[in-house]
N, C-alpha and C positions, 0 to 999 in steps of 0.2 A: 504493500500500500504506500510505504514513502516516497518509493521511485515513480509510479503512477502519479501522486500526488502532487511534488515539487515540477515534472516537466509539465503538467498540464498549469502550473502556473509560472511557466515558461524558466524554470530554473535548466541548465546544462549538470546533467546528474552522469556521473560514475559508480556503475555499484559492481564489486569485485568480483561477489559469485556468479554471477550471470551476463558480465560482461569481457570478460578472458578464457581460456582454454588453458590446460595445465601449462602444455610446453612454453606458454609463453610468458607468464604469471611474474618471473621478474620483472623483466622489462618493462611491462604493462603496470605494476603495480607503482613503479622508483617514476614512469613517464605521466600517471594520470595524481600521483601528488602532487610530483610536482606544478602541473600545472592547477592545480586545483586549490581557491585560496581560502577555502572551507573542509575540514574532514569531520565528517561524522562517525561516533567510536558508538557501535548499541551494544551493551553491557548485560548478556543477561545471567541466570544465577552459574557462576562457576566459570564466565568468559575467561576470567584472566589465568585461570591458576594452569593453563597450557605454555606462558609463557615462560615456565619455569623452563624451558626447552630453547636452547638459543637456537636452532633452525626455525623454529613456531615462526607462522606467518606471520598471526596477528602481530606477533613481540616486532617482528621487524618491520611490521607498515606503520603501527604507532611510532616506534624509534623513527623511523621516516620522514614522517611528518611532527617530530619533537626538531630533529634535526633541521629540519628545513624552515620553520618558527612559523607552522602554519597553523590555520585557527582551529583549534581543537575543541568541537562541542560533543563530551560524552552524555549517551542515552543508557539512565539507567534502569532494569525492571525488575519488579518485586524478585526479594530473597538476592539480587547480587550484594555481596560486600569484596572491597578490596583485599586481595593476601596479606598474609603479614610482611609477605616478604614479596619485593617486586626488582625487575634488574634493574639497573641502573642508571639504563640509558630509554626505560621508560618510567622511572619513578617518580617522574614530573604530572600523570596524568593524574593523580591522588591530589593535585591540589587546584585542581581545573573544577570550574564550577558547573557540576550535572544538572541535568534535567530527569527529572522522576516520571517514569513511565510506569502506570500501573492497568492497562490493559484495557483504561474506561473514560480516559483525558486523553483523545488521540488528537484531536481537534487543539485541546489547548498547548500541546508537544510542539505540534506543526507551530504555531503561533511564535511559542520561545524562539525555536529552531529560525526563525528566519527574522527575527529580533536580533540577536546573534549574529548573523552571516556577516560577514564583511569581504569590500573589495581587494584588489592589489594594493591597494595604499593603507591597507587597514583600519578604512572608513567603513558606517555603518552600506550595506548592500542594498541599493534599491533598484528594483527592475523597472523601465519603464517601459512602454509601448512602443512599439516600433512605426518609424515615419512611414508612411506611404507618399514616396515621391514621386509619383504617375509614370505618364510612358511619354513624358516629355523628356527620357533619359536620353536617347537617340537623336536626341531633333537640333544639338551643334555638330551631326554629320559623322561622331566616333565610333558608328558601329562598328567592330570589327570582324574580319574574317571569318572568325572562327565562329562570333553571335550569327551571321549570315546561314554558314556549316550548319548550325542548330536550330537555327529556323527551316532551312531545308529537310534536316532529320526530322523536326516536327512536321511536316509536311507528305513524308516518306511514310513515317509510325501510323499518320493517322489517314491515310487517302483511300484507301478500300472502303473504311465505313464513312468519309465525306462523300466519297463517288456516289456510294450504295442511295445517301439521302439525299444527293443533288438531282439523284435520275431520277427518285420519286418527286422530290416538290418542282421542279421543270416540266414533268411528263407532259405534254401538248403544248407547250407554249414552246411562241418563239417572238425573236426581237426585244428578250427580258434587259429589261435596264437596269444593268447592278451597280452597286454604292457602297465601298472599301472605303471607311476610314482611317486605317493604318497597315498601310504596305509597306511592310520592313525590306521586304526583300523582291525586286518585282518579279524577278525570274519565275519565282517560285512562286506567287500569289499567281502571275497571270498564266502558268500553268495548271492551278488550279481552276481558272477560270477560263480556258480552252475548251467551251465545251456551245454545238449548235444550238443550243436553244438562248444562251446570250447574246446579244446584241451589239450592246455596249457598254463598257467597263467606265466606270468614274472610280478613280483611287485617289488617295491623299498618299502624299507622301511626306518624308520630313523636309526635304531641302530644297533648293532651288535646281541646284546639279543633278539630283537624281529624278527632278521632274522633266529636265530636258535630255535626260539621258533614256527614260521611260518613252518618252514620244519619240524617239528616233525609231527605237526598235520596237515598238509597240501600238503606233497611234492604227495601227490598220492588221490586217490580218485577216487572212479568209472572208469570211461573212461579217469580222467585228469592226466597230472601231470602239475604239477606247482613248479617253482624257485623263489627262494627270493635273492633280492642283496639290501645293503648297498647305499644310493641313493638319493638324492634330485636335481630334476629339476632345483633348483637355484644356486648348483653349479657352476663352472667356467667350470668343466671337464664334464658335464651333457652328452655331445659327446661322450666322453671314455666311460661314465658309461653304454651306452645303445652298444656303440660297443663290449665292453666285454661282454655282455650278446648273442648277437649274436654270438662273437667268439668262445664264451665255449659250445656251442649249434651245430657248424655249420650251421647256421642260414643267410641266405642273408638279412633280412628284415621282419617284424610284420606283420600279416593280420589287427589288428584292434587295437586302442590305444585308453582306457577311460582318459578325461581328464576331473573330475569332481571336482569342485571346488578348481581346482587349477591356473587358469591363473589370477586372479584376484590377489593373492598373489604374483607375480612374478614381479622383477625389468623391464623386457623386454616380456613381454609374448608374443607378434609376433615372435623376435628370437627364442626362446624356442621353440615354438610351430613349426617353422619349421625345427628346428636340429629333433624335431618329426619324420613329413612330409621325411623326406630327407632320414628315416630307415624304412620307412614304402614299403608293393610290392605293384604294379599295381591294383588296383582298389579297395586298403586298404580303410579302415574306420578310419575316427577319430570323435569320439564322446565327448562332448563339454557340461557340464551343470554347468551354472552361475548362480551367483545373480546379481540383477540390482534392489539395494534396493528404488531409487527415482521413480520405479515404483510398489512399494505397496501401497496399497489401505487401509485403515482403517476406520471402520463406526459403530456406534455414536463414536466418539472420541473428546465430547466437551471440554474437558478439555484437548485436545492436548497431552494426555501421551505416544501415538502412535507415535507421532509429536517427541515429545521429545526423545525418544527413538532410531528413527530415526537418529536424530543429531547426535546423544552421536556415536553412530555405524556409523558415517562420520568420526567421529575425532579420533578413537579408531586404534591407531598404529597397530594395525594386526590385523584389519578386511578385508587389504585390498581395493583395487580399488572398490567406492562406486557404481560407475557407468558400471562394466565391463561385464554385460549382455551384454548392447547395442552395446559394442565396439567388441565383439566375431565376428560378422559375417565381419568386414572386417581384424582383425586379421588372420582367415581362407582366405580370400580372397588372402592378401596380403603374405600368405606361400604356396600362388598355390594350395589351395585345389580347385574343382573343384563339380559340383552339388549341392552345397550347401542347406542343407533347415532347415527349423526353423519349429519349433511344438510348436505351439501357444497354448501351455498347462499349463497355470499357476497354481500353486495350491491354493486354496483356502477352506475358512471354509464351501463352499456351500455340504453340505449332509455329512460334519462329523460329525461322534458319537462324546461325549466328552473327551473320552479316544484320539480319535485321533487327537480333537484338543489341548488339552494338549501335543500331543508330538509333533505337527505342533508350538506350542508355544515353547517350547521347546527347538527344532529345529533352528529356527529362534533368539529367545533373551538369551539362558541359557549363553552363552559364555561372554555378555557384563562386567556384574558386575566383573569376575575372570580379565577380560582382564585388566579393569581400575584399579582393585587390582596392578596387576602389574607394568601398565604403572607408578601411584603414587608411586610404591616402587623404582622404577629407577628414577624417576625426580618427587619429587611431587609437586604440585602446588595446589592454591586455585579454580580453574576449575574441577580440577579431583576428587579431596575431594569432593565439591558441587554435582560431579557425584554421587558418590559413597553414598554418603549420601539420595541424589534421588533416587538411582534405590532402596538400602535399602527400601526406602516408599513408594515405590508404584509397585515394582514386582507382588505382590504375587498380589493387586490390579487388574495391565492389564491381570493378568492370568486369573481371575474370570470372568473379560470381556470378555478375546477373547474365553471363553471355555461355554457363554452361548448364548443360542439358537438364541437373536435376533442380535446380533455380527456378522459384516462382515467383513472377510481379506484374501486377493488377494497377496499375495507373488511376490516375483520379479525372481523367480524360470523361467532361460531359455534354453532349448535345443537345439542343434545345432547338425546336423553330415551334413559332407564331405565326398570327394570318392579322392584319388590319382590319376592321372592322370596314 
């Protein structure tokens, strides 16, 4: 229960038993105090009297972290009392002030327990909420290669079941006028939008360069044309930006608007989404695909690197709303979309090659490590360093796992489309 409890209140937890493997149990235990500026010691009746044994673990991760002058909060439960006799190089924890655990104050434990924590500077520890800094990250032109690489694997992982739902909400139409507010990448997006029953593509994009680099090689094609404007949803003016595209068009209104992996990024995504809604005609589409990463699945994951991983992409200033899968269908609801339905198609490792789970891995983690890059260059702290240090040693690790055969992962990948009333 404490390890459930402290991450769901967004603490970064180490717990020994269930997060190492014998063979590796040094190393792991001398690398995760260290980094760690809190250790919790739980004490229950008879804990200590094993340390009479100078190999005993416990004797040498308490010495460990005496040695290293880290914050020691022991948990104690009925019937423990200290030895008479304790070594010497952990005989300092007897005069550390416990907390009494008696099996029916779990609530008030918790409570001490994080009254107590403190930071790297040995200030009291406060967690606070993480910024959401939109998906105006991109829009002075730094995206880089490798973000592109990962927009394309995300494109790659999820195209069978975008295919699957583009043939149905198309079926008999043609000359559909679709409406992209954020084209990170055009290759890829106007790939995805290769298909006879559109018409004509309107995309935003971030810059000015890659809007005249979009119309060289994009304004025409087959049966389509397609326009590029200057453009981000999270502007102030997002209203203006989509009504000059009509204006310049003579244009009343969109047949269909992809909004893929953008409302999660967005300070108000209900608003947005129905300044949408409100340019869209009579029995328009809007199409809707999120992550909602607190429901992926990860399996064998004993060592929690999935777990861990996880976290880090809760706390990661522009990854975005962790949760904004789940919150999409009454976002939709509440900007009057109307018929709503969900395609309970998540993706998973179930029957991919391992080329394809490498770019479903890809997909899903390549962006963490650059992002934390970041974050530490704008504000650095001893949390993000710790990150960046971690993902460093064990990437290439969870990639080995999630790309062989007896690896199982469930993505938080979800679908949505609505009709205009």
């Amino acid at each position: 229960p404490y390890t459930t409890l402290f991450r769901s209140k967004k603490y970064t937890l180490f717990f020994d038993v269930d997060a190492i493997s014998e063979g590796e149990f040094p190393e792991h235990i001398h690398r995760n105090i260290s980094h760690s500026n809190n250790i919790l010691v739980i004490l229950s009746k008879g804990a200590l009297d094993r340390c009479a044994y100078e190999r005993d673990w416990v004797r040498k991760e308490i010495a460990e972290a005496i040695r290293l002058e880290k914050n020691i909060i022991p948990i104690v439960g009925e019937g423990f009392h200290f030895p008479e006799e304790l070594p010497e190089e952990i005989d300092r924890i007897r005069v550390i002030q416990t907390i009494p655990y008696n099996g029916l104050n779990f609530e008030e434990v918790i409570k001490q327990i994080i009254q107590r924590l403190k930071d790297e500077n040995g200030e009291p520890l406060r967690i606070t909420k993480k910024r959401n800094l939109s998906n105006t990250f991109y829009e002075d032109g730094n995206m880089s290669e490798e973000e592109r690489s990962r927009i394309r694997a995300d494109f790659e992982s999820c195209k069978a079941v975008e295919e699957d739902i583009f043939t149905r909400l198309l079926a008999g139409k043609k000359d559909v006028i679709l409406f992209s507010p954020a084209i990170y990448d055009v290759d890829t997006y106007m790939k995805k939008y290769d298909r006879p029953e559109i018409g004509h593509v309107f995309g935003m994009l971030n810059s000015k360069d890659e809007v005249e680099d979009a119309k060289k090689r994009y304004a025409t094609r087959n049966h389509q044309k397609n326009d590029f404007y200057v453009g981000n949803m999270e502007h102030d003016d997002f209203g203006h930006e989509m009504d000059r595209i009509l204006s310049d068009h003579n244009l009343n209104a969109f047949d269909m608007a992809d909004l893929t992996l953008i409302l999660r990024d967005l300070k108000d995504p209900e608003g947005k989404l129905r300044e949408v809604v409100d340019r869209m005609a009579p029995g328009g589409i809007v199409y809707v695909r999120e992550l909602d990463h607190s429901m992926a699945l990860a399996y064998p994951d004993e060592q929690e690197m999935f777990r861990r991983m996880l976290d880090l992409i809760e706390w990661d200033d522009y990854s975005g709303d962790f949760h904004a899968g789940r919150k999409v269908y009454a976002w939709m609801r509440n900007a009057d979309l109307e018929d709503i339905h969900f395609e309970a198609k998540q993706i998973s490792t179930v029957g991919l090659k391992r080329k394809e789970r490498r770019t479903l891995f890809e997909a899903l983690f390549s962006y963490v490590e650059r992002e934390y890059k970041v974050m530490n260059e704008k504000e650095p702290t001893a949390e993000r360093q710790r990150a960046l240090v971690w993902l460093k040693e064990n990437y290439k690790t969870m990639e080995r796992h999630f790309v062989s055969d007896e690896f199982f992962y469930s993505s938080g990948f979800m679908e949505f489309y609505g009709f205009v009333e």
